[in-house]
PDB file as gemmi writes it, atoms N, CA and C in Angstrom:
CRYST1    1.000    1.000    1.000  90.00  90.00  90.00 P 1                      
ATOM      1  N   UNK A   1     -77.100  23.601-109.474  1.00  0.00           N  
ATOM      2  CA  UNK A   1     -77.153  23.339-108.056  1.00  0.00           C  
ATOM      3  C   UNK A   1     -78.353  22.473-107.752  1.00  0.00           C  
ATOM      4  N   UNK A   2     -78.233  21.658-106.668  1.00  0.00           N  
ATOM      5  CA  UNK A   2     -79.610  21.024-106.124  1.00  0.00           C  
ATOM      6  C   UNK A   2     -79.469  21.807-104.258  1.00  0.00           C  
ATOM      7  N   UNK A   3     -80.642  21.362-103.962  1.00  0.00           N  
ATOM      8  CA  UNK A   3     -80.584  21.511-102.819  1.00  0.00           C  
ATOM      9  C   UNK A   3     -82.006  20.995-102.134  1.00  0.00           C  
ATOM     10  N   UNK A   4     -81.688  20.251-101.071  1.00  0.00           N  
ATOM     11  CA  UNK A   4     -82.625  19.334-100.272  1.00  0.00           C  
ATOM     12  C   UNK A   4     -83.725  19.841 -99.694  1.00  0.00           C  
ATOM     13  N   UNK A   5     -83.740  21.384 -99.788  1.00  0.00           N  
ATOM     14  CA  UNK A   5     -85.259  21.817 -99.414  1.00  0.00           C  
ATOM     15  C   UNK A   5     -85.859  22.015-100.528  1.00  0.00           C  
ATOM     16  N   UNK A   6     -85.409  21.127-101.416  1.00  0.00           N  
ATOM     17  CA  UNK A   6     -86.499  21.279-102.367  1.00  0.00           C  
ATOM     18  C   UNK A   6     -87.160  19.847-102.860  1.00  0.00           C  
ATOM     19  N   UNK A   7     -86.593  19.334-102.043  1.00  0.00           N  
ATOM     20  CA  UNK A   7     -87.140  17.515-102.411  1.00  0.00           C  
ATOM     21  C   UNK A   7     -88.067  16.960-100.761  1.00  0.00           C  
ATOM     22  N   UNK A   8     -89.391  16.329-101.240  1.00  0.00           N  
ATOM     23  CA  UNK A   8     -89.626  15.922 -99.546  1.00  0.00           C  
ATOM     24  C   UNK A   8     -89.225  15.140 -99.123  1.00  0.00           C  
ATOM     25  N   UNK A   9     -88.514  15.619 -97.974  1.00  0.00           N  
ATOM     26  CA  UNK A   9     -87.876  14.792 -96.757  1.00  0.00           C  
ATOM     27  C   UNK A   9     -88.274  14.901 -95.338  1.00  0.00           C  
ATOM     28  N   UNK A  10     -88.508  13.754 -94.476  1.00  0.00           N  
ATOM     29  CA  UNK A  10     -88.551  13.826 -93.185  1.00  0.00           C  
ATOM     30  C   UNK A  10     -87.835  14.451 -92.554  1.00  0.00           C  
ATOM     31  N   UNK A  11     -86.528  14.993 -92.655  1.00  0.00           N  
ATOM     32  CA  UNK A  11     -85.055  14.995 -92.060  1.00  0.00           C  
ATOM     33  C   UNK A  11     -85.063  15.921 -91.928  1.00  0.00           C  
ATOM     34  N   UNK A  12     -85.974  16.682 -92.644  1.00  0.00           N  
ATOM     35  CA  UNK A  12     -85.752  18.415 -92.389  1.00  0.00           C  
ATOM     36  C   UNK A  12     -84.023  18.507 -93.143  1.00  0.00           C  
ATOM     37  N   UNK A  13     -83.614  18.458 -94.385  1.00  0.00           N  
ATOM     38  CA  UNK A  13     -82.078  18.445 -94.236  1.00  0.00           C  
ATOM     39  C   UNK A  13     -82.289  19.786 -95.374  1.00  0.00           C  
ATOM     40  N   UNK A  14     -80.890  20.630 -95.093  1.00  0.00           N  
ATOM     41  CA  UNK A  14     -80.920  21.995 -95.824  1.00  0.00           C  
ATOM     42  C   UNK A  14     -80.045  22.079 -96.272  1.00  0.00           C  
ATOM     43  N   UNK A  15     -78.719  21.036 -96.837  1.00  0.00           N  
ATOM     44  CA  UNK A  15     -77.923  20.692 -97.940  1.00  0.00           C  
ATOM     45  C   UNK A  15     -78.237  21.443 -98.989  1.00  0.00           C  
ATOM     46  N   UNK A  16     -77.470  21.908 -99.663  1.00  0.00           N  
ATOM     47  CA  UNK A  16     -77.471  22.596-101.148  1.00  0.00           C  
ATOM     48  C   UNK A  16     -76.035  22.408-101.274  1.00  0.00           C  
ATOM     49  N   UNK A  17     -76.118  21.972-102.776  1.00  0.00           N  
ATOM     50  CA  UNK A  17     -74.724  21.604-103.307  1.00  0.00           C  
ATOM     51  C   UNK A  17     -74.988  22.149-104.999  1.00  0.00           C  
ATOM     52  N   UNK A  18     -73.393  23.066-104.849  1.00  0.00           N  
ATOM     53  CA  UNK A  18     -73.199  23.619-106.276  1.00  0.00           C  
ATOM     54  C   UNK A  18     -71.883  23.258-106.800  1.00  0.00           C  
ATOM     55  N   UNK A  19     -72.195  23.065-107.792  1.00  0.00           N  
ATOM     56  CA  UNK A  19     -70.531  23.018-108.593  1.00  0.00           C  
ATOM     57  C   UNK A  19     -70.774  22.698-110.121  1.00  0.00           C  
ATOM     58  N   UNK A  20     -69.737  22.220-110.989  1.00  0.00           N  
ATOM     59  CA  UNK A  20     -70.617  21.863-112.107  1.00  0.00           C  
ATOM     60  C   UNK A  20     -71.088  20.272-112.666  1.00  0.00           C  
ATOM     61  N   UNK A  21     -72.294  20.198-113.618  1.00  0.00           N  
ATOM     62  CA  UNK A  21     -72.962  19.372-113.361  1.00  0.00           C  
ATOM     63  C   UNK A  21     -72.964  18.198-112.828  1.00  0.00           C  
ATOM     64  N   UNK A  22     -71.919  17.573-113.694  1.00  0.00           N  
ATOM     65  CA  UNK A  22     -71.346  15.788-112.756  1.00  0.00           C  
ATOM     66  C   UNK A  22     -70.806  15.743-111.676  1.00  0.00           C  
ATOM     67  N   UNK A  23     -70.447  17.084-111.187  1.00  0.00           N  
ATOM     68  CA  UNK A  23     -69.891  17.083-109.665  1.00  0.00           C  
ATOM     69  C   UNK A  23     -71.192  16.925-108.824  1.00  0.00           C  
ATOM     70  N   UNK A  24     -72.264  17.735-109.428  1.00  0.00           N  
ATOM     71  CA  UNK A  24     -73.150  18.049-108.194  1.00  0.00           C  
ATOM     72  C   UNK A  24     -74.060  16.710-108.214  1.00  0.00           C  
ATOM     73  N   UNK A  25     -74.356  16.182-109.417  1.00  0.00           N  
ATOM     74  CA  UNK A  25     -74.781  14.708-109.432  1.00  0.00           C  
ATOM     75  C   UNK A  25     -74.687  13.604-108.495  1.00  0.00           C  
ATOM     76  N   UNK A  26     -72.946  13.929-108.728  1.00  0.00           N  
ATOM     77  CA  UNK A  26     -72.344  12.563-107.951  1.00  0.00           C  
ATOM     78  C   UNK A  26     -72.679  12.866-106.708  1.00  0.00           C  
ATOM     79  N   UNK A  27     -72.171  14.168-106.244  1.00  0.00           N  
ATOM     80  CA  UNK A  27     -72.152  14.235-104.563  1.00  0.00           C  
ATOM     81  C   UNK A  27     -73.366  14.138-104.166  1.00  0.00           C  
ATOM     82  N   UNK A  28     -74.970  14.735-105.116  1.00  0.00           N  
ATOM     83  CA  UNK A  28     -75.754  14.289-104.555  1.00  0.00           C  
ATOM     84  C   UNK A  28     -76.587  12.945-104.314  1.00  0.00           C  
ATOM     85  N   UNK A  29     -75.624  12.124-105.179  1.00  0.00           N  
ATOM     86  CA  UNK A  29     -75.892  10.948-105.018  1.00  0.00           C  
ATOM     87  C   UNK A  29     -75.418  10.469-103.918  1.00  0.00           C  
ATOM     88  N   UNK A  30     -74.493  10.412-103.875  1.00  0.00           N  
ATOM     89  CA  UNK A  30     -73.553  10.195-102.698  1.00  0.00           C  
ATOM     90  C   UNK A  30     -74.573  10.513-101.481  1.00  0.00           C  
ATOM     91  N   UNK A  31     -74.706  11.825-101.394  1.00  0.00           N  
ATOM     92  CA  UNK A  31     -75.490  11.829 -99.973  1.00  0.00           C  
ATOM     93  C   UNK A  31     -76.499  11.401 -99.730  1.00  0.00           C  
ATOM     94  N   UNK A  32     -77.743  11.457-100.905  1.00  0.00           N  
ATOM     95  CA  UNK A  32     -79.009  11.159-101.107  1.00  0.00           C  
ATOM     96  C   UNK A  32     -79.084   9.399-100.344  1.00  0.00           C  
ATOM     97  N   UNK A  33     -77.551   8.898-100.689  1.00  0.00           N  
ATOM     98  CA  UNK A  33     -77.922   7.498-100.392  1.00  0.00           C  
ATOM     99  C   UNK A  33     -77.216   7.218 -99.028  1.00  0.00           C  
ATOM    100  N   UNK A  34     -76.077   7.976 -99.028  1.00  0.00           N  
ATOM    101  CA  UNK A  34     -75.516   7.877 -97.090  1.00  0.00           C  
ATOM    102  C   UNK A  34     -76.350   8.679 -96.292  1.00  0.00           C  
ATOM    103  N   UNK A  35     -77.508   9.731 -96.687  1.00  0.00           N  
ATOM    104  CA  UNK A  35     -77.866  10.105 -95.191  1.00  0.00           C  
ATOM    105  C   UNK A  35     -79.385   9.991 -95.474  1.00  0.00           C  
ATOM    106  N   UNK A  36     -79.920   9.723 -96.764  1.00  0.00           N  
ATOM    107  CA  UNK A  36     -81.324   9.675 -96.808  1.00  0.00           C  
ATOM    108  C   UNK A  36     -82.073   8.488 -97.615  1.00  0.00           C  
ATOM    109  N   UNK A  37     -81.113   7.785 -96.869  1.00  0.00           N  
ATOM    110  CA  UNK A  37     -80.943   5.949 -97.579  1.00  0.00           C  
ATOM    111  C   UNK A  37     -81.626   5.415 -98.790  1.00  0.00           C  
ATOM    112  N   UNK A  38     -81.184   6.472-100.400  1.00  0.00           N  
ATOM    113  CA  UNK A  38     -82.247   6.099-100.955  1.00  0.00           C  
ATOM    114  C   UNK A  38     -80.591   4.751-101.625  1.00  0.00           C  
ATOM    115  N   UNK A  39     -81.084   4.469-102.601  1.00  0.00           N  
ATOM    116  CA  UNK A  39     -79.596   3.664-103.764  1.00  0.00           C  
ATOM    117  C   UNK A  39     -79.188   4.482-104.864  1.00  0.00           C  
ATOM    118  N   UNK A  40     -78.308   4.423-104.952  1.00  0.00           N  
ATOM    119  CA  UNK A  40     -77.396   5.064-106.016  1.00  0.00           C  
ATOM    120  C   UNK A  40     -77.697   4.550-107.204  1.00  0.00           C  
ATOM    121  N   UNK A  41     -78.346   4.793-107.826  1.00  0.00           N  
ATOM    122  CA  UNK A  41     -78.502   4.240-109.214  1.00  0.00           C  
ATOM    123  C   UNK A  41     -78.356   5.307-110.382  1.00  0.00           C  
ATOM    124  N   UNK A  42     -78.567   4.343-111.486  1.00  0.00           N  
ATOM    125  CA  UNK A  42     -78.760   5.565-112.943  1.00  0.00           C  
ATOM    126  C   UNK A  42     -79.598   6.254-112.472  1.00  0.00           C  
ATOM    127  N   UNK A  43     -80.965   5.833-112.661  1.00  0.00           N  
ATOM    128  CA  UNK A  43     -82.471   6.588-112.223  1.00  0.00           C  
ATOM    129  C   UNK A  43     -82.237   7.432-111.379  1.00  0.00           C  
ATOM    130  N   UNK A  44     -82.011   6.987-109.893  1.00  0.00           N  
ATOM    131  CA  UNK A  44     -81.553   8.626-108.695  1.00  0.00           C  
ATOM    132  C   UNK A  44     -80.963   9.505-109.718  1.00  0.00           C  
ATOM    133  N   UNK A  45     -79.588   9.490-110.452  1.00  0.00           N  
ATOM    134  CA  UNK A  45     -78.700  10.485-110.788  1.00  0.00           C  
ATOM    135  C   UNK A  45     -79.523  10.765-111.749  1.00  0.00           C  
ATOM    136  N   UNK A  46     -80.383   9.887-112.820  1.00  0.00           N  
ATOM    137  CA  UNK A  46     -81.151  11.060-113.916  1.00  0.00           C  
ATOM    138  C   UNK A  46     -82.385  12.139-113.242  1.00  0.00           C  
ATOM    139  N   UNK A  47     -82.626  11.505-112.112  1.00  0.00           N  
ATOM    140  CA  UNK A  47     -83.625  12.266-111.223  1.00  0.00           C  
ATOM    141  C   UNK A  47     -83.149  13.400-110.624  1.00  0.00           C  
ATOM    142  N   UNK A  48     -81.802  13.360-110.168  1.00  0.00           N  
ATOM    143  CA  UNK A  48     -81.509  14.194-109.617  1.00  0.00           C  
ATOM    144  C   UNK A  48     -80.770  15.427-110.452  1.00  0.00           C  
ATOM    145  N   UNK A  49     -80.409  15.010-111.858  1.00  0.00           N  
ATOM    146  CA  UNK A  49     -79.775  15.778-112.912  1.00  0.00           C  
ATOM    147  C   UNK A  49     -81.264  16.587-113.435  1.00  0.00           C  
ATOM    148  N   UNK A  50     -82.217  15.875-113.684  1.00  0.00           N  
ATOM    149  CA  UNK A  50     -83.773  16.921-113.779  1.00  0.00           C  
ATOM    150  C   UNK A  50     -83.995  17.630-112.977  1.00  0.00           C  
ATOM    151  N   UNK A  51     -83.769  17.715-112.207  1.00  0.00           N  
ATOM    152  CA  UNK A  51     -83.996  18.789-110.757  1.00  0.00           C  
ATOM    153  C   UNK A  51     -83.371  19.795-110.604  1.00  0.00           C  
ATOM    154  N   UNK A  52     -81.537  19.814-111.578  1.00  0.00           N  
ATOM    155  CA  UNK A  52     -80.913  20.719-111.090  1.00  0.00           C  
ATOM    156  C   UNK A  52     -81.396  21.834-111.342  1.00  0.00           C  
ATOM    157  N   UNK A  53     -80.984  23.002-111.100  1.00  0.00           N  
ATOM    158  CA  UNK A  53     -81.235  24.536-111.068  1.00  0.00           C  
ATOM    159  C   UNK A  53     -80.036  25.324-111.334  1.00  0.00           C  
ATOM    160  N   UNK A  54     -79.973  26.284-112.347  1.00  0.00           N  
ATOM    161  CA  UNK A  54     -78.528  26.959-112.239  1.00  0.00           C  
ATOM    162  C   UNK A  54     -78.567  28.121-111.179  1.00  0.00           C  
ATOM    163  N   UNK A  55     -77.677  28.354-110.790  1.00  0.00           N  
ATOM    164  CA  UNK A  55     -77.461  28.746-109.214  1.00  0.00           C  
ATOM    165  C   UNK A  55     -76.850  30.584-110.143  1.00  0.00           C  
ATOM    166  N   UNK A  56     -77.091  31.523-109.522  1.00  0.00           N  
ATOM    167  CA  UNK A  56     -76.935  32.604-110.092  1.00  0.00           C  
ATOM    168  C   UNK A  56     -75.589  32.940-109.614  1.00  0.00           C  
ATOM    169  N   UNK A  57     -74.891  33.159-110.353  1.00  0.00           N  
ATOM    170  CA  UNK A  57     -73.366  33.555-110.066  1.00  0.00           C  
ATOM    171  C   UNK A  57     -73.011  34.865-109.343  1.00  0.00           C  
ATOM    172  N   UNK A  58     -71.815  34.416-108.448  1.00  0.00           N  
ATOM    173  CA  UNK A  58     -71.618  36.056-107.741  1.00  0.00           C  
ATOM    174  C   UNK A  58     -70.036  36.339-108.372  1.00  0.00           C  
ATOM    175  N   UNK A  59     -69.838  37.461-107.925  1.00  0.00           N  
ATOM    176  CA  UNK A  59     -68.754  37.733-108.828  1.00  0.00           C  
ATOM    177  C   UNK A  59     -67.150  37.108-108.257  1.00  0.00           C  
ATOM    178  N   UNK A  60     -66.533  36.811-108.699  1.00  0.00           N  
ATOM    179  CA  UNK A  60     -65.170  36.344-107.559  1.00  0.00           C  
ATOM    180  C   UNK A  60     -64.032  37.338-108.146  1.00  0.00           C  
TER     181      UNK A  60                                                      
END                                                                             
């Protein structure tokens, strides 16, 4: 999982996105660059793949 209160932002934004790894990559690429105008690049996604966190599972 990533999630945006853990990166500094002006925006105050409280996004957290889980799923598994290349999902959560992409989408946080995706947003990182539509709402917190950075660019989509390799670098963002290896930056943002170092950051992830495994998210503790609940039971389904």
């Amino acid at each position: 999982m990533v999630d945006c209160r853990d990166m500094p932002s002006e925006s105050g934004c409280t996004l957290a996105i889980s799923g598994e790894e290349d999902e959560v990559v992409r989408a946080a690429a995706e947003h990182a660059a539509s709402v917190h105008g950075h660019t989509d690049t390799p670098e963002l996604r290896d930056e943002i793949r170092h950051n992830l966190k495994n998210e503790e599972m609940s039971a389904r």
